[in-house]
N, C-alpha and C positions, 0 to 999 in steps of 0.2 A: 397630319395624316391626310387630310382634304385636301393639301396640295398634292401630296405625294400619290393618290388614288386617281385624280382628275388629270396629271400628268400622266400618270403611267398609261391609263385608256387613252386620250390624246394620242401621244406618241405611240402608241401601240398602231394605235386604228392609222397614223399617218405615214406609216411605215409597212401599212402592208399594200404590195404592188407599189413600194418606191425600187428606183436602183439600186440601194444598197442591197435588199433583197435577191435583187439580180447577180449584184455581185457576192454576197454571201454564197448563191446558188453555186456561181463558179468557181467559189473556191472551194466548195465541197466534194466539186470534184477533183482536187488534185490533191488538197491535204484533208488531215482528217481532223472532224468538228472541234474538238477544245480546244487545239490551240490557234482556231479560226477565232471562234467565239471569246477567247481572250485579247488576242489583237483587237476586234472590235468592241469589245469593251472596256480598253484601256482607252482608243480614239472617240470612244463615245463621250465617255467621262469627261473628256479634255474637252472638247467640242459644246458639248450640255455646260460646263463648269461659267466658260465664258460667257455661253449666250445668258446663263441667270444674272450673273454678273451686267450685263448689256439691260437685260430685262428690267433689273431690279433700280438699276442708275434711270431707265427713264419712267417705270413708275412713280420715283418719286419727284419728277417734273411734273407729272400728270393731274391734275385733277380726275379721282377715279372713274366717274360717269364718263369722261372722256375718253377713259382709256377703254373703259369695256366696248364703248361703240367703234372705235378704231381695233379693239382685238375682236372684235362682230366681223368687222368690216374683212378683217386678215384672212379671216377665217373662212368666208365665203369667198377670197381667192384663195385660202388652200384645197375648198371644194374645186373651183375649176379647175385647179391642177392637177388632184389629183383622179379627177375624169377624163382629164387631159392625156394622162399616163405618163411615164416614164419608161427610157428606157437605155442601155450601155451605150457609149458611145464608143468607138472602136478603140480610140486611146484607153480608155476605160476596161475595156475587154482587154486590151492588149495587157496591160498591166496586171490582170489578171491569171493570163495565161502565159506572160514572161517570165514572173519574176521567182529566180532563182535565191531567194534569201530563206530565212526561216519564216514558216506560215502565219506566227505572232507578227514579226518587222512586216512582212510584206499584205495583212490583211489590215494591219492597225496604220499603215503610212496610207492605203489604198483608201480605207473608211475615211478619216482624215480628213484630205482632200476631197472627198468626195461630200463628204459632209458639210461642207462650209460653203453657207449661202443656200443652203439647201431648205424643205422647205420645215422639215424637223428642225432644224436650229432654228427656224425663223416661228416656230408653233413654240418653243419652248422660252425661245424671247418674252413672247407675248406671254405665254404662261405667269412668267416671272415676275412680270408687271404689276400683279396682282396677289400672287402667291408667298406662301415660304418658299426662301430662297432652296435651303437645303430638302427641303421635300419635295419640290418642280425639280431639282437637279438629279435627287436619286431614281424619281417618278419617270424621269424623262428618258433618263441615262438605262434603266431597267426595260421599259416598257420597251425603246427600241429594240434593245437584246434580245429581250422575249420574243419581239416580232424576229428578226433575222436569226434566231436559233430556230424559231417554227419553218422560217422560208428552208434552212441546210435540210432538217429531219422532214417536214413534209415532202422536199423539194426532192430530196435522195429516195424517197420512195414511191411519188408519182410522177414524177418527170415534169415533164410539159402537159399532164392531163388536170392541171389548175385552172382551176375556171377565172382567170385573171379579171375577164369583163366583170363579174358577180361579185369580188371582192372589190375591185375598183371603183362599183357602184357603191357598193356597202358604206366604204369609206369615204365617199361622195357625201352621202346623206349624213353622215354622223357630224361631217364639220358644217354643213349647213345647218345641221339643228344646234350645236352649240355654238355658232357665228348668231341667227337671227337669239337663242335667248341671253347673250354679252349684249347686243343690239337693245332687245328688252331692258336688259336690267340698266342700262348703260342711259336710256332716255328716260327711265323713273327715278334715276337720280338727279 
C-alpha cells in the first residue's frame, strides 16, 4: 500500500504540466473523454508495467543507500525539468489533430510514444528500485490517469486560464523535497 500511495503522488505531481497533459488537452477537443481516458490507460499500463520491471531488475543490483541517493539525485533532475516545462512538438500536435482512427487507437499509440523516455517512466523506474513492484505499477499507472483526466475535465472547462507557472512550480518543489529526503535517507544508510 506504501508503494502504491508514494507512487500515485509521484506521478500525479510529475504529470501535471507535462505533454501528455497537453495532449490529453487536445484530444478533448475532438473526442470525447472516456474513450480518451481508456487509450491512455491502456498505454500507461504498458509503459508503467516495463519501467517496474526496469526498476525492479536494477534494485536488485543496487545496494539500497546507493540507490536512494542516485533516486535523490533523479529526482532533483525531474525538478529541473519539470521547471523547465514542457511542451507539444508539432509532430506531436499533428498527431493529435490528424488522426482519423478511433479515439482509444489513436490516444493510446499517441500516449505510448510519447511516454517513453519520458520523465514518468523514468520517476517510476526509480520508484521501482525500491518499491512493490505491483503497487509502483498500479500507483504509477493511476496516479498518471488521474492527472491527465483532471488536465481533459479542468482543461474543457477553463481553457488556457491555467495558471501553468503555479503548477509548474508546485511540482518543482515536490520533487525537490522527496530527491534531497532519498539523498538523506540514502547517506544514513
Amino acid at each position: 500500500m506504501e508503494a502504491f500511495l508514494i507512487s500515485f503522488g509521484v506521478i500525479f505531481v510529475a504529470e501535471l504540466g507535462d505533454k501528455s497533459q497537453l495532449m490529453a488537452l487536445a484530444f478533448a477537443t475532438r473526442y470525447r473523454p472516456v474513450p480518451i481516458l481508456i487509450g491512455i490507460t491502456i498505454a500507461t499500463a504498458l509503459v508503467h508495467l516495463v519501467s517496474v520491471v526496469v526498476g525492479s531488475l536494477l534494485g536488485d543490483s543496487f545496494p539500497t543507500s546507493t540507490i536512494n541517493i542516485l533516486a535523490g539525485v533523479a529526482f532533483l533532475g525531474f525538478a529541473a525539468w519539470t521547471l523547465r516545462g514542457d511542451d507539444l512538438t508539432e509532430d506531436e500536435a499533428d498527431r493529435v489533430n490528424k488522426s482519423d482512427r478511433s479515439a482509444v487507437v489513436a490516444a493510446g499509440v499517441a500516449f505510448f510514444l510519447a511516454e517513453l523516455g519520458d520523465k514518468t517512466m523514468l520517476a517510476t523506474i526509480t520508484l521501482a528500485t525500491t518499491g512493490s513492484l505491483v503497487g509502483t505499477w498500479i500507483g504509477s499507472t493511476l496516479g498518471m490517469v488521474a492527472a491527465d483526466a483532471l488536465a481533459i475535465g479542468v482543461g474543457a472547462a477553463l481553457g488556457k486560464k491555467l495558471p501553468e507557472r503555479a503548477i509548474r512550480i508546485g511540482a518543482t518543489v515536490s520533487f525537490v523535497i522527496f530527491g534531497l529526503l532519498l539523498i538523506l535517507e540514502g547517506t544514513r544508510g
